[in-house]
DSSP file (Angstrom, degrees, kcal/mol; ACC not computed):
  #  RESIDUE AA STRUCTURE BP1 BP2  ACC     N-H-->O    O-->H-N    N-H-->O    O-->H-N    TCO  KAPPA ALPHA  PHI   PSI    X-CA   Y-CA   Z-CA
    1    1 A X     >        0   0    0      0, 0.0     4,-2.2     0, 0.0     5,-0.1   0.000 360.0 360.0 360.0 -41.8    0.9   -8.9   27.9
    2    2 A X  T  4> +     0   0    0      1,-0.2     5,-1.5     2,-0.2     4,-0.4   0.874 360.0  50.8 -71.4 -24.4   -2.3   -7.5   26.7
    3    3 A X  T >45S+     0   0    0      2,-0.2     3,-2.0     3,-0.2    -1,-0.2   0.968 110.4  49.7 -61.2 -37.6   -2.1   -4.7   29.4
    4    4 A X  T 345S+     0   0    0      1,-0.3    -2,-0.2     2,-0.1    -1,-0.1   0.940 116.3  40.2 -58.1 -64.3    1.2   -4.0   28.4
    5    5 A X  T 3<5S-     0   0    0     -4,-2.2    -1,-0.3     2,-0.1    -2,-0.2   0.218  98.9-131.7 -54.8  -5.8    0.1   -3.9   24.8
    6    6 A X  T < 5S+     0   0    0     -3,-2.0     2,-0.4    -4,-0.4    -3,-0.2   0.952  73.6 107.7  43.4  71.3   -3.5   -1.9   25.5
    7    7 A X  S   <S-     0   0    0     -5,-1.5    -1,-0.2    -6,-0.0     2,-0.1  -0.936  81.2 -72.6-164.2 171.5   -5.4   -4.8   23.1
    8    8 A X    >>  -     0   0    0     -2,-0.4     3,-2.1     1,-0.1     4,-0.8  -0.369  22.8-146.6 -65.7 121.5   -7.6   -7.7   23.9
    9    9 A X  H 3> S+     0   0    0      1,-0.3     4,-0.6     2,-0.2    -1,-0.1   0.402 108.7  57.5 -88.2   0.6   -6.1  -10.8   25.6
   10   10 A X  H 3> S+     0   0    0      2,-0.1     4,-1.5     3,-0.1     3,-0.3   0.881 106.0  55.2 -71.4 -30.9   -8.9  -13.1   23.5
   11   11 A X  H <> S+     0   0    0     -3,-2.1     4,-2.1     1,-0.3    -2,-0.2   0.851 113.1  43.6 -71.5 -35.8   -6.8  -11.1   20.2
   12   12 A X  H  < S+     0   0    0     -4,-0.8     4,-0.5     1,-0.3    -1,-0.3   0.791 107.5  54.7 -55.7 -44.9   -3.4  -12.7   21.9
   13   13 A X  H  X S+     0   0    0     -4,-0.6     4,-1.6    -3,-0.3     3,-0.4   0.809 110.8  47.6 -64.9 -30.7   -4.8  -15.9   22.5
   14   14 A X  H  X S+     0   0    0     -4,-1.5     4,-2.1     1,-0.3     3,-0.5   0.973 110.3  48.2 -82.8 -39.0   -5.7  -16.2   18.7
   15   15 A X  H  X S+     0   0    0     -4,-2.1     4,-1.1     1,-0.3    -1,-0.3   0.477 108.1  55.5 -61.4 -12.1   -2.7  -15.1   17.3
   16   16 A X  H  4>S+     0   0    0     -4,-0.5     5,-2.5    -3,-0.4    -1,-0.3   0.746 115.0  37.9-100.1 -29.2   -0.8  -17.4   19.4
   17   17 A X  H  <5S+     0   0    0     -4,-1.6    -2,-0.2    -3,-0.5    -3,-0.1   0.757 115.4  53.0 -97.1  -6.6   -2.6  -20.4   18.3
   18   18 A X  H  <5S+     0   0    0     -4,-2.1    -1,-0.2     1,-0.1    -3,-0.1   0.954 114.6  39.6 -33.8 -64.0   -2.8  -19.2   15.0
   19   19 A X  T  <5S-     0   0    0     -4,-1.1    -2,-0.2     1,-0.1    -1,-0.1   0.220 112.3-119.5-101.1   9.3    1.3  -18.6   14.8
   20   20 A X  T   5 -     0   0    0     -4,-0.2    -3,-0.2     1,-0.1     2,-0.2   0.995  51.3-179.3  57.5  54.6    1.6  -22.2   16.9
   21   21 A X      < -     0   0    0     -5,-2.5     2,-0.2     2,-0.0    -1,-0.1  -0.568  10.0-158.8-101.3 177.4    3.3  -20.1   19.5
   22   22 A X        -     0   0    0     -2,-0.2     4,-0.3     4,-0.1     3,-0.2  -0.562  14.9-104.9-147.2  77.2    4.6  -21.9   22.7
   23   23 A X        -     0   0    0      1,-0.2    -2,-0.0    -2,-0.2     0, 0.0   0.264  51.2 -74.2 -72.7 131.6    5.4  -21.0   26.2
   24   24 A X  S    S+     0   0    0      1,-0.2    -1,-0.2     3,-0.0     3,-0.1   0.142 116.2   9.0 -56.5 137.7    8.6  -20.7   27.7
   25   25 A X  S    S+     0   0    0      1,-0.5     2,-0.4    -3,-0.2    -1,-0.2   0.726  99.1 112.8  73.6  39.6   10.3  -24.2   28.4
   26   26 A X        -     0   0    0     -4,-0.3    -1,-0.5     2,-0.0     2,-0.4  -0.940  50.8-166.2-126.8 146.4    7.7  -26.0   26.6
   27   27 A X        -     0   0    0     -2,-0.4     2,-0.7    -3,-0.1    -4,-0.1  -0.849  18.1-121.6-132.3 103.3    8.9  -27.6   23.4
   28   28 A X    >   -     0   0    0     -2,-0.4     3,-1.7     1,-0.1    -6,-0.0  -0.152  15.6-164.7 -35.7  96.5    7.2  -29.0   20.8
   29   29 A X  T 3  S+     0   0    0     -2,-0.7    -1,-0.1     1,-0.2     3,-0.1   0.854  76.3  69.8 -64.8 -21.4    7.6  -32.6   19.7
   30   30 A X  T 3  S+     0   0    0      1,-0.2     2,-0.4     2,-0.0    -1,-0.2   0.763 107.1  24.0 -85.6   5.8    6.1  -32.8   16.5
   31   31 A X    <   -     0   0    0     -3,-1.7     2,-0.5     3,-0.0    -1,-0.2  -0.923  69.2-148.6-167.2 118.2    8.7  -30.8   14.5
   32   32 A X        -     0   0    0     -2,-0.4    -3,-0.1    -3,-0.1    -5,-0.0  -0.734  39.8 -91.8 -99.1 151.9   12.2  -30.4   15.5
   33   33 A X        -     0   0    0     -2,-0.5    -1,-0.1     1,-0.1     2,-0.0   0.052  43.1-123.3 -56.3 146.2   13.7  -27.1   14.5
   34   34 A X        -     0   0    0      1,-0.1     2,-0.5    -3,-0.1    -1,-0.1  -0.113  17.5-108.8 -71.3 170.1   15.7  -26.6   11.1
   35   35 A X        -     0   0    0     -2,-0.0    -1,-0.1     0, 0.0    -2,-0.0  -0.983  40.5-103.9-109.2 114.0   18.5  -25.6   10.4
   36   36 A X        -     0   0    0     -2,-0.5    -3,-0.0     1,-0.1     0, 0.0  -0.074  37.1-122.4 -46.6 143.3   18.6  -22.4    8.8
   37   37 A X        -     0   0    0      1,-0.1     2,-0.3     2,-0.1    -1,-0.1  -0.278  39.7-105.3 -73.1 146.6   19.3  -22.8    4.5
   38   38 A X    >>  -     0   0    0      1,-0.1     3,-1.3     2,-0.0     4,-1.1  -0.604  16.8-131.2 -99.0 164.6   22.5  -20.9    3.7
   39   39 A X  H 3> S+     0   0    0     -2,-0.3     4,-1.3     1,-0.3    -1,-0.1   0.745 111.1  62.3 -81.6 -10.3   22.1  -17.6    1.9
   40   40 A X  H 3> S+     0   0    0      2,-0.2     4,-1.6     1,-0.1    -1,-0.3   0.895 106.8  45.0 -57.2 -48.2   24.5  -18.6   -0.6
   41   41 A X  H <4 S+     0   0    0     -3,-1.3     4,-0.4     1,-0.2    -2,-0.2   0.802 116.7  51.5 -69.3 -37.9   22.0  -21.8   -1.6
   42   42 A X  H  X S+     0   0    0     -4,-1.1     4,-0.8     1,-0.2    -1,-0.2   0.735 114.5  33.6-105.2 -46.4   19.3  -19.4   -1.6
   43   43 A X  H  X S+     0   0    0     -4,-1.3     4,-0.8    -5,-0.3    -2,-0.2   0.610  95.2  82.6-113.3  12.3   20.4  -16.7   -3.7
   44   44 A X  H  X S+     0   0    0     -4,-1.6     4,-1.0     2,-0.2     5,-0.2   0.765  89.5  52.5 -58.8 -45.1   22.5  -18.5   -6.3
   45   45 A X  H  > S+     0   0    0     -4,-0.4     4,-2.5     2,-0.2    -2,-0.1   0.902 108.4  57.9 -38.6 -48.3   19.6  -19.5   -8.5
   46   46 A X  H  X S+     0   0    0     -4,-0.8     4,-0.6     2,-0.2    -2,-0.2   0.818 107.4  42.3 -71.5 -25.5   18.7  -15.9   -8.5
   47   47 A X  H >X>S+     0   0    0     -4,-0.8     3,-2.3     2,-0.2     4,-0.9   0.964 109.9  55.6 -96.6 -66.1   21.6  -14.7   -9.7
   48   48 A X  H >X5S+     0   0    0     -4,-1.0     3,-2.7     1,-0.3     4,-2.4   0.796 109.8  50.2 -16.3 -88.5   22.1  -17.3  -12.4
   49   49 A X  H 3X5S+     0   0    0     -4,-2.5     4,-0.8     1,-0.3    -1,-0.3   0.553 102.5  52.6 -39.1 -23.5   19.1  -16.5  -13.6
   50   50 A X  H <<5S+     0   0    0     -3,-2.3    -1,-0.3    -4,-0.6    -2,-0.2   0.358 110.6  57.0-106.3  -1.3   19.5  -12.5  -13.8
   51   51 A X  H <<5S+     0   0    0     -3,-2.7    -2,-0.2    -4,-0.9     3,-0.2   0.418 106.5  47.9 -90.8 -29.5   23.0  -13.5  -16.0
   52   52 A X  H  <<S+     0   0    0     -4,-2.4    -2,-0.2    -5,-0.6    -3,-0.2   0.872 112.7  45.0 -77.7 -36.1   20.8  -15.5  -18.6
   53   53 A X  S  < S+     0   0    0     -4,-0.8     2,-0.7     2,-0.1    -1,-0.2   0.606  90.6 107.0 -90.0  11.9   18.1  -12.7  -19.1
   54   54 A X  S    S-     0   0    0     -3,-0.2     4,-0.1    -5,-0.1    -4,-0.0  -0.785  77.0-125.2 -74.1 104.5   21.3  -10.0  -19.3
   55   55 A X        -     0   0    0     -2,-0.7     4,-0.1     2,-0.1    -2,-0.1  -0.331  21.0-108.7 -85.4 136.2   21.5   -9.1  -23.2
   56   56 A X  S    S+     0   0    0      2,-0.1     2,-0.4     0, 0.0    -1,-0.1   0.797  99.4  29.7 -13.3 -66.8   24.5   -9.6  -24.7
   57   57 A X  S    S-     0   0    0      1,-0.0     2,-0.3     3,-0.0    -2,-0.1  -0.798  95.0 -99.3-111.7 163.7   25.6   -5.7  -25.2
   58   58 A X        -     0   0    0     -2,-0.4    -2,-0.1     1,-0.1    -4,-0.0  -0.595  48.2 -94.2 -85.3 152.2   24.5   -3.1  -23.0
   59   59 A X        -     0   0    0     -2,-0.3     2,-0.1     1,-0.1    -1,-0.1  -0.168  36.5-134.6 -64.7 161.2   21.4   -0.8  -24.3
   60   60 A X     >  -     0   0    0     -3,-0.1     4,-0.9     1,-0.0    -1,-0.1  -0.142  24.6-102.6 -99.1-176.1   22.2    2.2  -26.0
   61   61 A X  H  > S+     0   0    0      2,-0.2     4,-2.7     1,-0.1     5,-0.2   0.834 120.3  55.8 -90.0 -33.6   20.4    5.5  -25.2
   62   62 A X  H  > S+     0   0    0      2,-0.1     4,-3.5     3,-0.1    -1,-0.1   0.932 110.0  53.8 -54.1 -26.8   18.1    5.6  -28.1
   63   63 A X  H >> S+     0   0    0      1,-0.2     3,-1.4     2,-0.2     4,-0.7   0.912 109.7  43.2 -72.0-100.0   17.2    2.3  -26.7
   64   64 A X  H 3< S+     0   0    0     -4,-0.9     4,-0.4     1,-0.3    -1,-0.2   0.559 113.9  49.3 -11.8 -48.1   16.4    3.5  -23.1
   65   65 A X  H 3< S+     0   0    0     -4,-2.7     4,-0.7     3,-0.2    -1,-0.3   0.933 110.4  54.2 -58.9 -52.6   14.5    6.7  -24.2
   66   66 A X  H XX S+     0   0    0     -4,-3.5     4,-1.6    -3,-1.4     3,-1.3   0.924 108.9  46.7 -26.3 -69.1   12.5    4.3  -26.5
   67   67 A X  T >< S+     0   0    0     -4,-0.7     2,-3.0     1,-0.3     3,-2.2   0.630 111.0  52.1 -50.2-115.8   11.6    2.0  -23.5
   68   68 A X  T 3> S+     0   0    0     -4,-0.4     4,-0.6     1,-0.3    -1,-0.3   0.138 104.4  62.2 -49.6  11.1   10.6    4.9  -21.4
   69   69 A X  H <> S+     0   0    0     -2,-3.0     4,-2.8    -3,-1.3    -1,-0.3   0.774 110.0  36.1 -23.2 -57.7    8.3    6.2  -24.1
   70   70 A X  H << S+     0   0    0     -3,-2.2    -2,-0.1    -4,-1.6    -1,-0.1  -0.177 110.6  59.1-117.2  45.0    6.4    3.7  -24.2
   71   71 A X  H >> S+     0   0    0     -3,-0.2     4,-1.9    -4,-0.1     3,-1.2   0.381 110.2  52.6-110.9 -65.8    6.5    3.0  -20.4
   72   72 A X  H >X S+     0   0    0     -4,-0.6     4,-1.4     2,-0.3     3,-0.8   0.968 109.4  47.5 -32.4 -85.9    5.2    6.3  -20.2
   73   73 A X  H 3< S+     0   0    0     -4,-2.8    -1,-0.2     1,-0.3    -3,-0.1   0.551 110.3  50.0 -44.1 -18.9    2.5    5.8  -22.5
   74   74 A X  H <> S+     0   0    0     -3,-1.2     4,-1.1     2,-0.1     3,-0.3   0.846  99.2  58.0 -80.0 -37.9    1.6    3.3  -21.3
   75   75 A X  H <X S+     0   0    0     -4,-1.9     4,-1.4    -3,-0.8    -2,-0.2   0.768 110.2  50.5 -48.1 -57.9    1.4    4.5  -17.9
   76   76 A X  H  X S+     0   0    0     -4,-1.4     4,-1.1     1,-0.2    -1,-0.2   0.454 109.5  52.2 -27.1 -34.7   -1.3    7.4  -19.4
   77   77 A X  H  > S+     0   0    0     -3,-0.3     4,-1.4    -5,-0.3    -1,-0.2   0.879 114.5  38.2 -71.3 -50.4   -3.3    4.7  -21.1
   78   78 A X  H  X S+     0   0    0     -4,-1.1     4,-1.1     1,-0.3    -2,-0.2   0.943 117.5  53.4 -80.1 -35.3   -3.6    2.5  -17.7
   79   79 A X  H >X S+     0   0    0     -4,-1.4     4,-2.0     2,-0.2     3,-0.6   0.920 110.9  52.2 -38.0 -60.3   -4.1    6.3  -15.6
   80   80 A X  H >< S+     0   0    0     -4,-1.1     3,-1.3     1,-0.2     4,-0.3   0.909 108.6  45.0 -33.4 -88.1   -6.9    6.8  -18.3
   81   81 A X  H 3X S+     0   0    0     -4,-1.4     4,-1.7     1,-0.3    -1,-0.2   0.444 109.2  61.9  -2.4 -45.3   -8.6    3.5  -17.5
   82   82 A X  H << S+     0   0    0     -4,-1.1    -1,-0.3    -3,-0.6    -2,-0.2   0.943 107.5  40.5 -61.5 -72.0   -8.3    4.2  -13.8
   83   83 A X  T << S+     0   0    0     -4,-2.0    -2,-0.2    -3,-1.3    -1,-0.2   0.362 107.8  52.8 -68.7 -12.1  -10.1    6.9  -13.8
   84   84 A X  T  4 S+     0   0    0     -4,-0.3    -1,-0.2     1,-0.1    -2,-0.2   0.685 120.9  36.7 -72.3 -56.0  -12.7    6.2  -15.9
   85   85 A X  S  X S+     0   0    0     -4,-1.7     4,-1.1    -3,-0.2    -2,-0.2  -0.174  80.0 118.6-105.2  32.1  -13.5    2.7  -13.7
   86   86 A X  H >>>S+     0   0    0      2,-0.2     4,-2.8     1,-0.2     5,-0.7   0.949  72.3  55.5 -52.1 -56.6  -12.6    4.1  -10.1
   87   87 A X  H 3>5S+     0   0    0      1,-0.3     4,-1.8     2,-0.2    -1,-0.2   0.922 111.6  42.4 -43.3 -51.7  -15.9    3.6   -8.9
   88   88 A X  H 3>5S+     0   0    0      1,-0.2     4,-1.1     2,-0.2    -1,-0.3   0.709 109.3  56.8 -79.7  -4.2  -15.7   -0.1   -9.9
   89   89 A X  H XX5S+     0   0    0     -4,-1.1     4,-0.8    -3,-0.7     3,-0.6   0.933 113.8  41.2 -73.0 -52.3  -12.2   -0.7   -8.7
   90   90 A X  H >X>S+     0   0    0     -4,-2.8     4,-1.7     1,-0.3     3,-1.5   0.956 106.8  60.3 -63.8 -48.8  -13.2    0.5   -5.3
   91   91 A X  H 3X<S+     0   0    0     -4,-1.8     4,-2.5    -5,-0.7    -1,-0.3   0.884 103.1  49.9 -44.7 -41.0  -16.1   -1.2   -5.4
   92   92 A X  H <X5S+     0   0    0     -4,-1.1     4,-0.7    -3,-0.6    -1,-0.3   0.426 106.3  61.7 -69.5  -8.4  -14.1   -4.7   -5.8
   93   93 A X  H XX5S+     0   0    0     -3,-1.5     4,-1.9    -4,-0.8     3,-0.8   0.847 108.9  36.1 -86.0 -77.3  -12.1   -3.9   -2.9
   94   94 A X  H ><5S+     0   0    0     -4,-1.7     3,-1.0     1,-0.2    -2,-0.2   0.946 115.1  53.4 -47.7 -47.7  -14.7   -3.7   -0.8
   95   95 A X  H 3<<S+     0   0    0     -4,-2.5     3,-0.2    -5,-0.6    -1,-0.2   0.910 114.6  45.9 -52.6 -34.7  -16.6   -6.5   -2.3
   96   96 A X  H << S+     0   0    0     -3,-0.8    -1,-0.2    -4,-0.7    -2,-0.2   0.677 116.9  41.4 -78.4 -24.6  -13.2   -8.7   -1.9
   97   97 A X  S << S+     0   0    0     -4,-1.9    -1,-0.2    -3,-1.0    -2,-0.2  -0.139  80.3 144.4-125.8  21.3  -12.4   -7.7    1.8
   98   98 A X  S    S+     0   0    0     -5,-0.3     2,-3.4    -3,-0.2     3,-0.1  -0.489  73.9   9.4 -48.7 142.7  -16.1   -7.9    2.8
   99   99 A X  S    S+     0   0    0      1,-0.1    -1,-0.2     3,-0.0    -3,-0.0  -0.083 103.8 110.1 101.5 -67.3  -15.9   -9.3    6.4
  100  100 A X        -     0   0    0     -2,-3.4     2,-0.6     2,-0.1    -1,-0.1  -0.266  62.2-149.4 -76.5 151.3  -12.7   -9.0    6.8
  101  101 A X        +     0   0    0     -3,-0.1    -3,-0.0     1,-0.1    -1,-0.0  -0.991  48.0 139.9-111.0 134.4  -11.0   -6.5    9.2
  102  102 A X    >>  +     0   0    0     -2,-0.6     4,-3.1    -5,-0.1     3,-1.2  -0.343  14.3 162.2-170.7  52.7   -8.0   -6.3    7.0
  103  103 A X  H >> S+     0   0    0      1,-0.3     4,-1.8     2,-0.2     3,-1.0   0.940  77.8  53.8 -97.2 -80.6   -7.7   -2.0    7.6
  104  104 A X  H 3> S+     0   0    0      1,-0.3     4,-1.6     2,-0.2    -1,-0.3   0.522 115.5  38.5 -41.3 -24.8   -3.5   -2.4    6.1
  105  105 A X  H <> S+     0   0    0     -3,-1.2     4,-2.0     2,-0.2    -1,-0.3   0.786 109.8  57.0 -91.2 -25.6   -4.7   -4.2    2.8
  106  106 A X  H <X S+     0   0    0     -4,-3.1     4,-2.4    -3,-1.0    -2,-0.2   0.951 113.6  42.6 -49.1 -52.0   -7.5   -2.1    2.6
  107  107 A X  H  X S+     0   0    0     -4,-1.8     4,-0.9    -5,-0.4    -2,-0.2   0.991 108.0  57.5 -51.7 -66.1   -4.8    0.7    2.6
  108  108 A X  H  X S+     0   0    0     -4,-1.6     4,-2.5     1,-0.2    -1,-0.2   0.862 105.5  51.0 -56.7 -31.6   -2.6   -0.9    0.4
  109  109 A X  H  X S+     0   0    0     -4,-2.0     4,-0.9     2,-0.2     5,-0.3   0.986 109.6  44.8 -76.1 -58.9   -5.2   -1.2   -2.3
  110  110 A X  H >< S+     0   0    0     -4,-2.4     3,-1.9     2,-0.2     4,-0.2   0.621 111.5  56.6 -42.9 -94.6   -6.4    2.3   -2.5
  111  111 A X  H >< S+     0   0    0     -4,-0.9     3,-3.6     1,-0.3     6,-0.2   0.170 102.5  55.0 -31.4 -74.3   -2.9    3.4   -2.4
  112  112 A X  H 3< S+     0   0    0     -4,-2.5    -1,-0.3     1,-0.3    -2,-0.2   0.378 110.4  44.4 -13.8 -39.5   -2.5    1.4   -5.1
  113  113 A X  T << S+     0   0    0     -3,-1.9    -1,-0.3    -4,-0.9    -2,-0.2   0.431  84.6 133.2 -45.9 -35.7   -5.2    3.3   -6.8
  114  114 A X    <>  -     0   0    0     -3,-3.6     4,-2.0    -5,-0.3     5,-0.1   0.040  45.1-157.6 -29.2 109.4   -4.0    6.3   -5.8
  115  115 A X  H  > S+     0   0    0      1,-0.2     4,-0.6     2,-0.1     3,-0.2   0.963  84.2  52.6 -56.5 -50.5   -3.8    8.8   -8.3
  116  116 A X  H  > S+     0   0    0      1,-0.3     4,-1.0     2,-0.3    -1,-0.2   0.461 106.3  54.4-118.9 -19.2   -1.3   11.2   -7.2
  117  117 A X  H  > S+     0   0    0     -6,-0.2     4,-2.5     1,-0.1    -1,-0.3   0.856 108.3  50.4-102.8 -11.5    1.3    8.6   -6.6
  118  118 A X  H  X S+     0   0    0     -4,-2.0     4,-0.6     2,-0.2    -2,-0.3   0.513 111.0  54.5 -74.6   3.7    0.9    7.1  -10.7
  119  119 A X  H  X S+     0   0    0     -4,-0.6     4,-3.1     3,-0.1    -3,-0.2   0.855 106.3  46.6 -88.6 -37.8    1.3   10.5  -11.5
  120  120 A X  H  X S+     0   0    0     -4,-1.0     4,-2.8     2,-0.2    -2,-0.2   0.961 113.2  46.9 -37.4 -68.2    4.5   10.9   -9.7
  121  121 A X  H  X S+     0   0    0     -4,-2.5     4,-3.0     2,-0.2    -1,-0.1   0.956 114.9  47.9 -47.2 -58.1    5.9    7.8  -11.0
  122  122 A X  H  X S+     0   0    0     -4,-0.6     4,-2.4     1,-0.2     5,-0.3   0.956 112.0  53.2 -38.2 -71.5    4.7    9.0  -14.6
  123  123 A X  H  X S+     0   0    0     -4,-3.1     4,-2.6     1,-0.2    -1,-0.2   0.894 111.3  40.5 -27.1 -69.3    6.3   12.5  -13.8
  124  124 A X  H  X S+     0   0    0     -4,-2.8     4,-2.2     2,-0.2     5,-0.3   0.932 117.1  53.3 -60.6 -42.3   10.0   11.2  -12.8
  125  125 A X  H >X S+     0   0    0     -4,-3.0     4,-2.6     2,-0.2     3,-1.0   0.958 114.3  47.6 -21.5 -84.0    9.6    8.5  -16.0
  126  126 A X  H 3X S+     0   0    0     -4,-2.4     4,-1.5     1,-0.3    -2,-0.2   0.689 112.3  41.7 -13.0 -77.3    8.9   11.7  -17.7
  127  127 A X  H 3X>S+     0   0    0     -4,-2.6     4,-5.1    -5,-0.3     5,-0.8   0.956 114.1  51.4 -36.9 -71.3   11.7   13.8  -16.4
  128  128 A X  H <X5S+     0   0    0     -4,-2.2     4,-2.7    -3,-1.0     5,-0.4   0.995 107.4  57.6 -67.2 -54.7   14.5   11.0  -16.8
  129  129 A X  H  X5S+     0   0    0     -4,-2.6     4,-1.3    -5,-0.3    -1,-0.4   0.740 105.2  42.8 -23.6 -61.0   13.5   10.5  -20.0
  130  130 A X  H  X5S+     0   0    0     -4,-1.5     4,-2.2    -3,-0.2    -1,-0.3   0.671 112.0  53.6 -68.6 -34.1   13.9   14.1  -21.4
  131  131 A X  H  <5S+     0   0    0     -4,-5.1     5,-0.4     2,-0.2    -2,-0.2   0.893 115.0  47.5 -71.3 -25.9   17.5   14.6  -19.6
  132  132 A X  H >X<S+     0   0    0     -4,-2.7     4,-1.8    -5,-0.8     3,-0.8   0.978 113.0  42.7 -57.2 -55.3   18.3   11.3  -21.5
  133  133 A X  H 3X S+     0   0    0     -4,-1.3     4,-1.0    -5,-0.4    -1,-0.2   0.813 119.7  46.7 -51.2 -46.7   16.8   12.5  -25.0
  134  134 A X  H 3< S+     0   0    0     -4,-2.2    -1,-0.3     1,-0.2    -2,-0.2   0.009 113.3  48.3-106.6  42.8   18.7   16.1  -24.4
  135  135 A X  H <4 S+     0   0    0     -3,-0.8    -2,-0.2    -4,-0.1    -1,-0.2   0.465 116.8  43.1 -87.9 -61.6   22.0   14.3  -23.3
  136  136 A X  H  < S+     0   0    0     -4,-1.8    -2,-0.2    -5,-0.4    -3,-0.1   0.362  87.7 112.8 -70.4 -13.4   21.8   12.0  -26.5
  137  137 A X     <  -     0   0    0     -4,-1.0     2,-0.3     1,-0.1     3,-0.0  -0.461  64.9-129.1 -68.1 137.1   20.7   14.9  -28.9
  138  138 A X        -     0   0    0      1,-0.1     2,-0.2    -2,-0.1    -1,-0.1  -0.663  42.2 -79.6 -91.5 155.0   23.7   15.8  -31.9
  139  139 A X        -     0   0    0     -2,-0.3    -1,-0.1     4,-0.1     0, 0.0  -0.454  43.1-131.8 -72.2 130.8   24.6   18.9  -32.2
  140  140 A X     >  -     0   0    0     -2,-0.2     4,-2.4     4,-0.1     5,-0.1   0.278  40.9 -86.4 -51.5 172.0   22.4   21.1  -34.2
  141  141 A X  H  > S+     0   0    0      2,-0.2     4,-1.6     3,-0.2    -2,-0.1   0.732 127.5  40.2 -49.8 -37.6   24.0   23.3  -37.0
  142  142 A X  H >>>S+     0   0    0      2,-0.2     4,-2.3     3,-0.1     3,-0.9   0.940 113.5  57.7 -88.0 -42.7   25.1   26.3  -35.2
  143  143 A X  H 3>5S+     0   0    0      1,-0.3     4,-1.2     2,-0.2     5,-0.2   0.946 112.3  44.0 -50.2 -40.0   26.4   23.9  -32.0
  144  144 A X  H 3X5S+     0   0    0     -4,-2.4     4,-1.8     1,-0.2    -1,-0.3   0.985 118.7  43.6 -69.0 -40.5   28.7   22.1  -34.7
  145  145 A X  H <X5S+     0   0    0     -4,-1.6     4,-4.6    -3,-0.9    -1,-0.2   0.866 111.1  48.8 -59.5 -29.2   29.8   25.5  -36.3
  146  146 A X  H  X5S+     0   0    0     -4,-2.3     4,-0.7     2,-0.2    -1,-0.2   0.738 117.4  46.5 -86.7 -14.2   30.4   27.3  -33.1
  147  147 A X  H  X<S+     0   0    0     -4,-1.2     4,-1.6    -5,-0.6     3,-0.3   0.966 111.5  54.4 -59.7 -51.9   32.6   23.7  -32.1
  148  148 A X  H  X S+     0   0    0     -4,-1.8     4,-1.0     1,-0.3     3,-0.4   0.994 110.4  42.3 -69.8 -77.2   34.0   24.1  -35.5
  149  149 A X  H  X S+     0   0    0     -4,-4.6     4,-0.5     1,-0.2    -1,-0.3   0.641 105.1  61.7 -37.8 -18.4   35.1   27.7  -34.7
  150  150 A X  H >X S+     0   0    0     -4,-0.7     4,-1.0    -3,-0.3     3,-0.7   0.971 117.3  32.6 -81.4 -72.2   36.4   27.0  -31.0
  151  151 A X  H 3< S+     0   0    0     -4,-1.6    -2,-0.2    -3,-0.4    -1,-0.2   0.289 105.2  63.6 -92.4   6.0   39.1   24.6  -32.6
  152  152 A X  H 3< S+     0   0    0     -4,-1.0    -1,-0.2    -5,-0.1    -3,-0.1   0.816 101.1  66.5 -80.5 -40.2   40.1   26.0  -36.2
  153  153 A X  H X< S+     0   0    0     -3,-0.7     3,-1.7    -4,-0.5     4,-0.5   0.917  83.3  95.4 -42.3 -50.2   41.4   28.9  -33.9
  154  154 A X  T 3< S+     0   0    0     -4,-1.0    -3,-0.0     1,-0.2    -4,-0.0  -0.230  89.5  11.4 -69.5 128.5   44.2   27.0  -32.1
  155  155 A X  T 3  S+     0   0    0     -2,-0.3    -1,-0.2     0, 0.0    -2,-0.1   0.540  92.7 107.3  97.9  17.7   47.5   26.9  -33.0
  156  156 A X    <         0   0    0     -3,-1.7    -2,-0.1     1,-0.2    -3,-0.1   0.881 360.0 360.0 -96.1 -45.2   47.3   30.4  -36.0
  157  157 A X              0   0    0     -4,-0.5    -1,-0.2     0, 0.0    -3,-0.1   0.731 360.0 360.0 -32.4 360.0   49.2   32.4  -33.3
């Protein structure tokens, strides 16, 4: 298995006694296998629960814009912050995965850090935000006159 796999047949050995793995036609007596839980039992809670936190009426659009204001703004605050303390962020990463060869969490955390993909997010916020605000805008003075004028017209013939 480890040729097959080009990696080290101590790496196999640890990971199998790590994951309690077991070789075929060998069975393990001290714990006889479950029975999978049904997904019904399992995701009924969740859904109970996401119908209590559901507010009464659905949000409005001033409402929505609001929130993503100040999602936004927030987002800019925490971006600030970021950037400011980068050095120590990084710095706790490494300090925290000292040791460890752990090269996927390692990843994960810069990304996480990652400018360029909280700027993204911030950006599309951005974006959805303003088509919301200029869906939700009433019509300005001339838009209401020039309304007004499309429909006085009909029916004078």
């Amino acid at each position: 298995m480890a040729r097959w796999y080009n990696c080290d047949e101590k790496a196999i050995r640890l990971r199998a006694k790590a994951g309690g793995w077991l070789r075929l036609g060998q069975e393990n007596s001290a714990a006889p296998p479950r029975a999978p839980q049904p997904l019904d039992a399992l995701v009924a809670p969740i859904v109970e629960r996401l119908h209590e936190m559901a507010p009464d009426e659905p949000a409005q659009t001033p409402d929505i814009v609001e929130q993503a204001r100040r999602v936004a703004l927030r987002m800019v605050d925490e971006l600030e912050i970021m950037t400011g303390r980068r050095g120590e962020l990084e710095a706790l990463i490494d300090e925290a995965l000292a040791g460890k060869d752990n090269a996927k969490q390692r990843a994960s955390l810069q990304k996480a850090l990652s400018l360029s993909d909280r700027t993204m997010v911030l950006q599309n916020i951005a974006l959805a935000t303003k088509t919301l605000a200029d869906a939700h805008v009433p019509a300005g003075k001339k838009a209401a006159a020039a309304e007004d004028a499309k429909t006085d017209g009909l029916g004078s013939d």
